[in-house]
Jmol script that loads the backbone (N, CA, C; Angstrom):
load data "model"
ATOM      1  N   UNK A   1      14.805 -23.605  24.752  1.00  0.00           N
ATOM      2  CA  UNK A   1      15.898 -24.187  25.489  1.00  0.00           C
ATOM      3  C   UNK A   1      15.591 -24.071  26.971  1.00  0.00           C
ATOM      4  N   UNK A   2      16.024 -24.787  27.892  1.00  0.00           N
ATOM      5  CA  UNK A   2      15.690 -25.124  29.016  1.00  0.00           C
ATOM      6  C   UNK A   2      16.840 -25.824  29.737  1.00  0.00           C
ATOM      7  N   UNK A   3      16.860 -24.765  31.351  1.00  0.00           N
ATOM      8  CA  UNK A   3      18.237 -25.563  32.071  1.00  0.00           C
ATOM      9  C   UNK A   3      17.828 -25.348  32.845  1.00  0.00           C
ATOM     10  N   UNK A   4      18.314 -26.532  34.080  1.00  0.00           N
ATOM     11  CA  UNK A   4      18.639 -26.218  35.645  1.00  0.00           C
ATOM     12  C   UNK A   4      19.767 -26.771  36.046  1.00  0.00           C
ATOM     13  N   UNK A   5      20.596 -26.028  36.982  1.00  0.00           N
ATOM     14  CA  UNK A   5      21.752 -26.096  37.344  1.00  0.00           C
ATOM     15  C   UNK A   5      21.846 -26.143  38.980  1.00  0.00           C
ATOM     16  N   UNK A   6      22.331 -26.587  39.441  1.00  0.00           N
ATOM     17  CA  UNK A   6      22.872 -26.682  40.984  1.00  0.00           C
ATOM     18  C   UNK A   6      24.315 -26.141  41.108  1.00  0.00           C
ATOM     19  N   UNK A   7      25.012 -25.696  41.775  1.00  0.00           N
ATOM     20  CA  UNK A   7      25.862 -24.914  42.011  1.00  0.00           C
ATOM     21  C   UNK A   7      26.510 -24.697  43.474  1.00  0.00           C
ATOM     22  N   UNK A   8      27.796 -25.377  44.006  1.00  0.00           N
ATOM     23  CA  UNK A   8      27.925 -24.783  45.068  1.00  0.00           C
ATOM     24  C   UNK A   8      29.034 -23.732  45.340  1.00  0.00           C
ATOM     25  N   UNK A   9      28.865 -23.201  46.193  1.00  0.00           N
ATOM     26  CA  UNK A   9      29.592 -21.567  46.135  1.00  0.00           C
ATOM     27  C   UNK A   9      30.804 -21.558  46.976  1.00  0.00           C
ATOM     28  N   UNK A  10      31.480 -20.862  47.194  1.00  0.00           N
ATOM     29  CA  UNK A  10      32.808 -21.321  48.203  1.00  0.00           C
ATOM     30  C   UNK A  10      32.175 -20.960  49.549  1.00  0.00           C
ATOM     31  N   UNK A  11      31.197 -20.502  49.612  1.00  0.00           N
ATOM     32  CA  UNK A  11      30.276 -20.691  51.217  1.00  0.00           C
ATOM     33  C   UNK A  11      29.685 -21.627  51.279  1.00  0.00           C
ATOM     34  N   UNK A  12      29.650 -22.896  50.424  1.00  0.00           N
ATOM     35  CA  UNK A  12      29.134 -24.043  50.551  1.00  0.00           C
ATOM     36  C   UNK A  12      27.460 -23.755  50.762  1.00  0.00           C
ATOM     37  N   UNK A  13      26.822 -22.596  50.219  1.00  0.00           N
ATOM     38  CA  UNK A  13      25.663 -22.469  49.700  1.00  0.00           C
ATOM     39  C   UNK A  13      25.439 -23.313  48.337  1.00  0.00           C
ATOM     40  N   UNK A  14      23.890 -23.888  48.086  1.00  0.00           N
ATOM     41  CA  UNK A  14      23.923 -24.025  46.971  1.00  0.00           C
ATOM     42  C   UNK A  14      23.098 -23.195  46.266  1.00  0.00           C
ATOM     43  N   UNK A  15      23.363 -22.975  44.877  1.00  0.00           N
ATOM     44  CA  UNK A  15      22.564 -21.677  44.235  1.00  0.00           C
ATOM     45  C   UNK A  15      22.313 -22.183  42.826  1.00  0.00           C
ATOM     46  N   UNK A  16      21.203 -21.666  42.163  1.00  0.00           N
ATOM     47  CA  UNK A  16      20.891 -22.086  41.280  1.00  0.00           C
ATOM     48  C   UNK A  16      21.940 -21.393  39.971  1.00  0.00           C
ATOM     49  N   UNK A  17      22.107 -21.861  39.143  1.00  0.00           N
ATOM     50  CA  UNK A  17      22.722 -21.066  37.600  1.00  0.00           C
ATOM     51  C   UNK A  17      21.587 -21.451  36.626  1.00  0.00           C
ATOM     52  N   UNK A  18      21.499 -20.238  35.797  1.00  0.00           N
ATOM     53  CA  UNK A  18      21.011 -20.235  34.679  1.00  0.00           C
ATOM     54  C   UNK A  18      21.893 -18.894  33.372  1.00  0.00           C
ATOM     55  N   UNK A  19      21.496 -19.651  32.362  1.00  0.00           N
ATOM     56  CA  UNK A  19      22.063 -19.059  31.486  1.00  0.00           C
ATOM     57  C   UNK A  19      21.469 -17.578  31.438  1.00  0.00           C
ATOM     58  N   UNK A  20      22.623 -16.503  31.189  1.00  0.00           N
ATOM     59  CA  UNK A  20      22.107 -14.702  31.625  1.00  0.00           C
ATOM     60  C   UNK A  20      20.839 -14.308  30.039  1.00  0.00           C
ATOM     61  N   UNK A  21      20.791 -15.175  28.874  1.00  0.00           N
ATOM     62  CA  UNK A  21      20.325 -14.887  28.150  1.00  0.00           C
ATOM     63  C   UNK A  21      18.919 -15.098  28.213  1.00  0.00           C
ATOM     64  N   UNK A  22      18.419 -16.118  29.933  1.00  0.00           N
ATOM     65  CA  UNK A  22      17.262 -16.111  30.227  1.00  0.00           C
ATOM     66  C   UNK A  22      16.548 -15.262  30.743  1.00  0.00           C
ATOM     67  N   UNK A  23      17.474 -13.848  31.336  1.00  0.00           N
ATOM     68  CA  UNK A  23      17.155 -13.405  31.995  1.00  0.00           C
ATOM     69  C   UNK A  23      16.400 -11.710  31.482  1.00  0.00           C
ATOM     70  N   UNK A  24      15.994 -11.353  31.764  1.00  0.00           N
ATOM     71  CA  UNK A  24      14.809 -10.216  31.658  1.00  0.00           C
ATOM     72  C   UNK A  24      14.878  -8.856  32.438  1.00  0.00           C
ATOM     73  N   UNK A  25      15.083  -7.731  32.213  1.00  0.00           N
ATOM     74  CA  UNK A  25      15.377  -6.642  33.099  1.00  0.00           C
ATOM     75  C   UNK A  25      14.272  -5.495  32.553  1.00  0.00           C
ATOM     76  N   UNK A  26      13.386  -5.615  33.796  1.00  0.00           N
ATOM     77  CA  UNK A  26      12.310  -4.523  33.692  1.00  0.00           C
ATOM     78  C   UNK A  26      12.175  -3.753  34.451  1.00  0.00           C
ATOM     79  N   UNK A  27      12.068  -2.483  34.690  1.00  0.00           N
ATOM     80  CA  UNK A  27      11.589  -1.730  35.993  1.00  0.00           C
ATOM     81  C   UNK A  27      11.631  -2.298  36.923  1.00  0.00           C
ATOM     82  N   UNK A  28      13.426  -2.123  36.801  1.00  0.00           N
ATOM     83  CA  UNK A  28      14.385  -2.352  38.087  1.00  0.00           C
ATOM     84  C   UNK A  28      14.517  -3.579  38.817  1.00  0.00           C
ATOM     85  N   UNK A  29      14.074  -4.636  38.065  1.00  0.00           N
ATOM     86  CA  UNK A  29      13.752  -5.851  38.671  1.00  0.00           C
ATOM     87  C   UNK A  29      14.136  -7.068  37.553  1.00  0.00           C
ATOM     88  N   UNK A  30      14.753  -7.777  37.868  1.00  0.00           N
ATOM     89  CA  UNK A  30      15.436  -9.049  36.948  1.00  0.00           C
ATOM     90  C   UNK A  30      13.893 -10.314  36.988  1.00  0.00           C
ATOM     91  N   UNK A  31      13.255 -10.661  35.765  1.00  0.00           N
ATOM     92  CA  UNK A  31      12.638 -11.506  35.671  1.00  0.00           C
ATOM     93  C   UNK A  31      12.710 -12.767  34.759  1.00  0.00           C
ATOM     94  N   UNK A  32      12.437 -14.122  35.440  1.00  0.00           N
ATOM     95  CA  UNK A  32      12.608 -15.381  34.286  1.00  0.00           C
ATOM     96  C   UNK A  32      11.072 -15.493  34.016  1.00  0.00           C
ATOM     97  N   UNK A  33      11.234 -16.577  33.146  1.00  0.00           N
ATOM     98  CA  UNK A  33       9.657 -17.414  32.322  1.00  0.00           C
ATOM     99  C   UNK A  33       9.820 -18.688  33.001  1.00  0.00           C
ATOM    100  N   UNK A  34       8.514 -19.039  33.733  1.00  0.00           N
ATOM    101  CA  UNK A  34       9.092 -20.278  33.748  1.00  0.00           C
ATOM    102  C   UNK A  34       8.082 -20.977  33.125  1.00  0.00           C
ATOM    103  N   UNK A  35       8.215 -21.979  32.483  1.00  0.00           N
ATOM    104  CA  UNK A  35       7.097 -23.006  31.520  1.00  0.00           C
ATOM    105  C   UNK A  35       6.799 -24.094  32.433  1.00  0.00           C
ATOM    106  N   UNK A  36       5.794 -24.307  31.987  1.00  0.00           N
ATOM    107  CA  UNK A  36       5.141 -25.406  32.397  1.00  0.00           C
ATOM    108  C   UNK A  36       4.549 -26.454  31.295  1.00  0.00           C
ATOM    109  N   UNK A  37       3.428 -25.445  30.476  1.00  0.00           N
ATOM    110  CA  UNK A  37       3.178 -25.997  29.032  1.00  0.00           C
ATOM    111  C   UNK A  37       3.361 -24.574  28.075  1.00  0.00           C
ATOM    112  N   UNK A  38       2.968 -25.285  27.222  1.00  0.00           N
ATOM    113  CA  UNK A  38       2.486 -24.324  25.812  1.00  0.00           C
ATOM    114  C   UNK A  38       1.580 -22.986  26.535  1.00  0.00           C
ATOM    115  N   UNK A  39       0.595 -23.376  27.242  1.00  0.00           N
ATOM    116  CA  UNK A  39      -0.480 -22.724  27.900  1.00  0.00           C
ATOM    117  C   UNK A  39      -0.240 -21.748  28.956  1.00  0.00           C
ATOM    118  N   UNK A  40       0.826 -22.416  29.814  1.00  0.00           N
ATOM    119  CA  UNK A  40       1.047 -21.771  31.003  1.00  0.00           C
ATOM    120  C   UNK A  40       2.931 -21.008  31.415  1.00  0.00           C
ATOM    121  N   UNK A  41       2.635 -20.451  30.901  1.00  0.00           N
ATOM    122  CA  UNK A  41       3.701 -19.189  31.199  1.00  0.00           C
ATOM    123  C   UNK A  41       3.845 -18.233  32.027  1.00  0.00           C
ATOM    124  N   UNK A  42       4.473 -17.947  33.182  1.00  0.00           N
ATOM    125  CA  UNK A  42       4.797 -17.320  34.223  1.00  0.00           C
ATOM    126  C   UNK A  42       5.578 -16.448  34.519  1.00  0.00           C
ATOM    127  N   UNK A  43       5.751 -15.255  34.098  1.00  0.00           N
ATOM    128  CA  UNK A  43       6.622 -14.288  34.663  1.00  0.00           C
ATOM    129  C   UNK A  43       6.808 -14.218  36.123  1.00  0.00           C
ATOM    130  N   UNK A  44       8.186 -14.787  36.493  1.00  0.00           N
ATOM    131  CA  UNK A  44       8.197 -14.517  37.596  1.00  0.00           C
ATOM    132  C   UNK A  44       9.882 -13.766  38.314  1.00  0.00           C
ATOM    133  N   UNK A  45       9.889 -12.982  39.391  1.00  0.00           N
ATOM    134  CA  UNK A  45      10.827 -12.204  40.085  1.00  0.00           C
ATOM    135  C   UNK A  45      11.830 -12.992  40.358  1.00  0.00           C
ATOM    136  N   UNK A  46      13.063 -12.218  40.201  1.00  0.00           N
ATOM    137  CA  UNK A  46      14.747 -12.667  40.747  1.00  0.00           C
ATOM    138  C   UNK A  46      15.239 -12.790  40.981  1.00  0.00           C
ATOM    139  N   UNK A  47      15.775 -12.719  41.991  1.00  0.00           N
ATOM    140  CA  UNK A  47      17.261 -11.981  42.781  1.00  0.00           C
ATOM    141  C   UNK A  47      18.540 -12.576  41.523  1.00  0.00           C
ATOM    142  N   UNK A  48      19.105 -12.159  41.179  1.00  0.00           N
ATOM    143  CA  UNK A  48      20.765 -12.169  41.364  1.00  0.00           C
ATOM    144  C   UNK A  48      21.929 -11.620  41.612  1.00  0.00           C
ATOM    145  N   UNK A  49      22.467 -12.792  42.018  1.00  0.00           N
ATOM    146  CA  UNK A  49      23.376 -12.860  43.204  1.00  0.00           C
ATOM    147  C   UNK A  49      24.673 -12.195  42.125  1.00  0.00           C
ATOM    148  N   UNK A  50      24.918 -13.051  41.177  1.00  0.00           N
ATOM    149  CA  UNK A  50      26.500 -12.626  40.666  1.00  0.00           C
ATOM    150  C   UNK A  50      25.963 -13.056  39.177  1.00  0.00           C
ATOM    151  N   UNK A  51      26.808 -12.001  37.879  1.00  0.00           N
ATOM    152  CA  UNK A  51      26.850 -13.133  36.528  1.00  0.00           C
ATOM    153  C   UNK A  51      28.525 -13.225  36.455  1.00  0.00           C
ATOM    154  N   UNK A  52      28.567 -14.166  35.600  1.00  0.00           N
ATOM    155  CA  UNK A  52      30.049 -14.525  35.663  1.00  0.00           C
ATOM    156  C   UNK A  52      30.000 -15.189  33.785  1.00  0.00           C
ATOM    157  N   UNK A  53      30.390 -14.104  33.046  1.00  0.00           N
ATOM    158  CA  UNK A  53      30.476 -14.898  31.355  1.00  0.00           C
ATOM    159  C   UNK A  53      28.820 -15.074  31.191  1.00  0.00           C
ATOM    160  N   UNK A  54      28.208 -16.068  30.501  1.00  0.00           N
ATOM    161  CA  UNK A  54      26.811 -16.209  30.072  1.00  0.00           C
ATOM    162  C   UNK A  54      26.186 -16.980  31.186  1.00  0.00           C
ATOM    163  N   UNK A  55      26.469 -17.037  32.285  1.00  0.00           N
ATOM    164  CA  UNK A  55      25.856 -18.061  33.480  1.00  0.00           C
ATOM    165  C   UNK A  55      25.844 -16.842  34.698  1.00  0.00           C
ATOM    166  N   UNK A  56      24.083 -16.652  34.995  1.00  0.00           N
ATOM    167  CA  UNK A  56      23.735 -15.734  36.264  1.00  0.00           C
ATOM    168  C   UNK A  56      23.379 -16.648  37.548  1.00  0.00           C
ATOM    169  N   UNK A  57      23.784 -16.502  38.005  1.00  0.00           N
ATOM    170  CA  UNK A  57      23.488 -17.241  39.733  1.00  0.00           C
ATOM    171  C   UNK A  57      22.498 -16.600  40.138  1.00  0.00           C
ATOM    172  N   UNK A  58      21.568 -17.267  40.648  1.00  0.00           N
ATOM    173  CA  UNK A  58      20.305 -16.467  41.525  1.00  0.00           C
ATOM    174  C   UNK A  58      20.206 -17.221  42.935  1.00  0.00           C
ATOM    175  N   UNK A  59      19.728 -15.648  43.479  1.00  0.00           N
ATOM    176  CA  UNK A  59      19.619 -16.748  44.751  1.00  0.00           C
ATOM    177  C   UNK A  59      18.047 -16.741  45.693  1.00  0.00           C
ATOM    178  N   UNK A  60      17.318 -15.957  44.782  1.00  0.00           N
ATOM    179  CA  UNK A  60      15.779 -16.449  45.350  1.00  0.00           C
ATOM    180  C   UNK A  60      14.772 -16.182  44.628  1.00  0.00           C
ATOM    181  N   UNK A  61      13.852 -16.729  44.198  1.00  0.00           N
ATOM    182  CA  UNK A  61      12.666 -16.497  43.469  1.00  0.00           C
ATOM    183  C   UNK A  61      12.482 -18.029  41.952  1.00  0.00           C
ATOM    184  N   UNK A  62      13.699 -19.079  42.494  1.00  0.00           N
ATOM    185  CA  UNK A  62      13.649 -19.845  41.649  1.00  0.00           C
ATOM    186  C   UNK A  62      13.361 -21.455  42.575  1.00  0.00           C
ATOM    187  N   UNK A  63      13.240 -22.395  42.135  1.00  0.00           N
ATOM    188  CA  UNK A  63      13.438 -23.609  42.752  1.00  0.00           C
ATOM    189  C   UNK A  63      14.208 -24.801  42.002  1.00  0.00           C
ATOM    190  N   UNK A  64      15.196 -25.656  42.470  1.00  0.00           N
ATOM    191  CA  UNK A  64      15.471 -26.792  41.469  1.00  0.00           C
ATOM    192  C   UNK A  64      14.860 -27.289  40.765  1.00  0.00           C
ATOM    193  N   UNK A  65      14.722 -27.534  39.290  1.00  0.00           N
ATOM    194  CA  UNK A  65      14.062 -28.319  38.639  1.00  0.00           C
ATOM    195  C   UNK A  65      13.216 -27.390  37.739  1.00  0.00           C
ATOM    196  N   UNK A  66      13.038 -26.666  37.771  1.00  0.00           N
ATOM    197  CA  UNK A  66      11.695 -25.469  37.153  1.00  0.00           C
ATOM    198  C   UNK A  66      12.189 -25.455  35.817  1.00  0.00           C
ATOM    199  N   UNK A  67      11.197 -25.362  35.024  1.00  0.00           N
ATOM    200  CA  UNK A  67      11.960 -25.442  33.770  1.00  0.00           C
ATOM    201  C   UNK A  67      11.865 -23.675  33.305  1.00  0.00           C
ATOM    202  N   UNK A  68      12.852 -23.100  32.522  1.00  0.00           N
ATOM    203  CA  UNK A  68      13.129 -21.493  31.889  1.00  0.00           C
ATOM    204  C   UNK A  68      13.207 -21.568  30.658  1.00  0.00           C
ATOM    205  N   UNK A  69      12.152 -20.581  29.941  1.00  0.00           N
ATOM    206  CA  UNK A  69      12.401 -20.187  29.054  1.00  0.00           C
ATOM    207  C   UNK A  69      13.967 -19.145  28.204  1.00  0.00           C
ATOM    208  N   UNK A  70      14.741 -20.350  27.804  1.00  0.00           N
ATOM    209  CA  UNK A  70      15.791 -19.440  27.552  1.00  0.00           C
ATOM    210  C   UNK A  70      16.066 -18.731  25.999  1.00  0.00           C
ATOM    211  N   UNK A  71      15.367 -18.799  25.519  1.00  0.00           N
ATOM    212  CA  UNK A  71      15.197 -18.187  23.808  1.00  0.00           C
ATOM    213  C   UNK A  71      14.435 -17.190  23.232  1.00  0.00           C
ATOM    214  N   UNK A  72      14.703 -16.230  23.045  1.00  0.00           N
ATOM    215  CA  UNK A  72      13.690 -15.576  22.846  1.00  0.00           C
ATOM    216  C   UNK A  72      12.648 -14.827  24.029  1.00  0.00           C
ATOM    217  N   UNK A  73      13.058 -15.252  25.360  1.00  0.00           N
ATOM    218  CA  UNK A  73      12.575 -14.641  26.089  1.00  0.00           C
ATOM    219  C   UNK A  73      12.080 -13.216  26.108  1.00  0.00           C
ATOM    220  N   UNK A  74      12.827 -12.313  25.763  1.00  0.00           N
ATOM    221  CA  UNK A  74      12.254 -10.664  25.986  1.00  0.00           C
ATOM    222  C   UNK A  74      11.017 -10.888  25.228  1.00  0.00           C
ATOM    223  N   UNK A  75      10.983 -11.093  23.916  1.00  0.00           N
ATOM    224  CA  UNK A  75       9.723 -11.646  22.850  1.00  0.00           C
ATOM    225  C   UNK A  75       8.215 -11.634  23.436  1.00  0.00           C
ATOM    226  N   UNK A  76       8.621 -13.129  24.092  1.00  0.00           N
ATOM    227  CA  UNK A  76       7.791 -13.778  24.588  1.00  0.00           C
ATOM    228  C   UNK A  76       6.690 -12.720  26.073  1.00  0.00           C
ATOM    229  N   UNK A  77       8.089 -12.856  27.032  1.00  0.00           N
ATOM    230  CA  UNK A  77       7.892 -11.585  27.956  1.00  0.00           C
ATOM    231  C   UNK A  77       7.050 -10.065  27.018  1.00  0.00           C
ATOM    232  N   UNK A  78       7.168  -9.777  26.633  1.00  0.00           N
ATOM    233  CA  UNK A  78       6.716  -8.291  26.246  1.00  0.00           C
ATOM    234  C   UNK A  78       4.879  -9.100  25.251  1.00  0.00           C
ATOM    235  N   UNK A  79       5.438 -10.241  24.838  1.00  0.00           N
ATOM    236  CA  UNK A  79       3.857 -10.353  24.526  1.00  0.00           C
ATOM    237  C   UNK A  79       2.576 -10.633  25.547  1.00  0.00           C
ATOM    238  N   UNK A  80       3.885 -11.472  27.015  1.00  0.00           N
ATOM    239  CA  UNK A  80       2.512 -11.683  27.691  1.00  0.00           C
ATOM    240  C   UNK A  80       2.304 -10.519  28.874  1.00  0.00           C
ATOM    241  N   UNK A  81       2.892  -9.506  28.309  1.00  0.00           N
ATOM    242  CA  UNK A  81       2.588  -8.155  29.250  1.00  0.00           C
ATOM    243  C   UNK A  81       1.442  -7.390  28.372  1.00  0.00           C
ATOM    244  N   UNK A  82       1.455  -7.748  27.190  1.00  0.00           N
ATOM    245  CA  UNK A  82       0.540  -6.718  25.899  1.00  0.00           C
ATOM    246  C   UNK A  82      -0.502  -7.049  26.107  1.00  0.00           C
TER     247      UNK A  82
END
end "model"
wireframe off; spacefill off
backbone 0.3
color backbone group
């Protein structure tokens, strides 16, 4: 599964949302997947800002459009650390 979201904030920031079940918590640091192909998988760093229900707001380490691994992530994550 795969989302990108735009979001604006009552500071009229815009911030990305993604679903919190994408999200990854390792030694102290929140990480997504982001895909590209089958091949190329990316652990990469977080910030978030706020979760609110199953939707985490981030506010740096992502860009519009990127596609996230949202399924199964920890899985995936812990295999391409092994």
């Amino acid at each position: 599964m795969f989302a990108s979201v735009v979001v604006n904030t009552t500071e009229n920031k815009k911030m990305i949302s993604i679903p919190s079940r994408g999200l990854i918590f390792d030694h102290s640091q929140y990480y997504v997947l982001i895909y590209k192909s089958p091949s190329d998988i990316t652990i990469r760093p977080v910030q978030v800002l706020n979760t609110v229900g199953e939707r985490s707001y981030i506010s740096e380490g992502l860009t519009e459009g990127e596609h996230l691994i949202g399924t199964q992530a920890l899985l995936i994550y812990q295999e391409l650390n092994s």
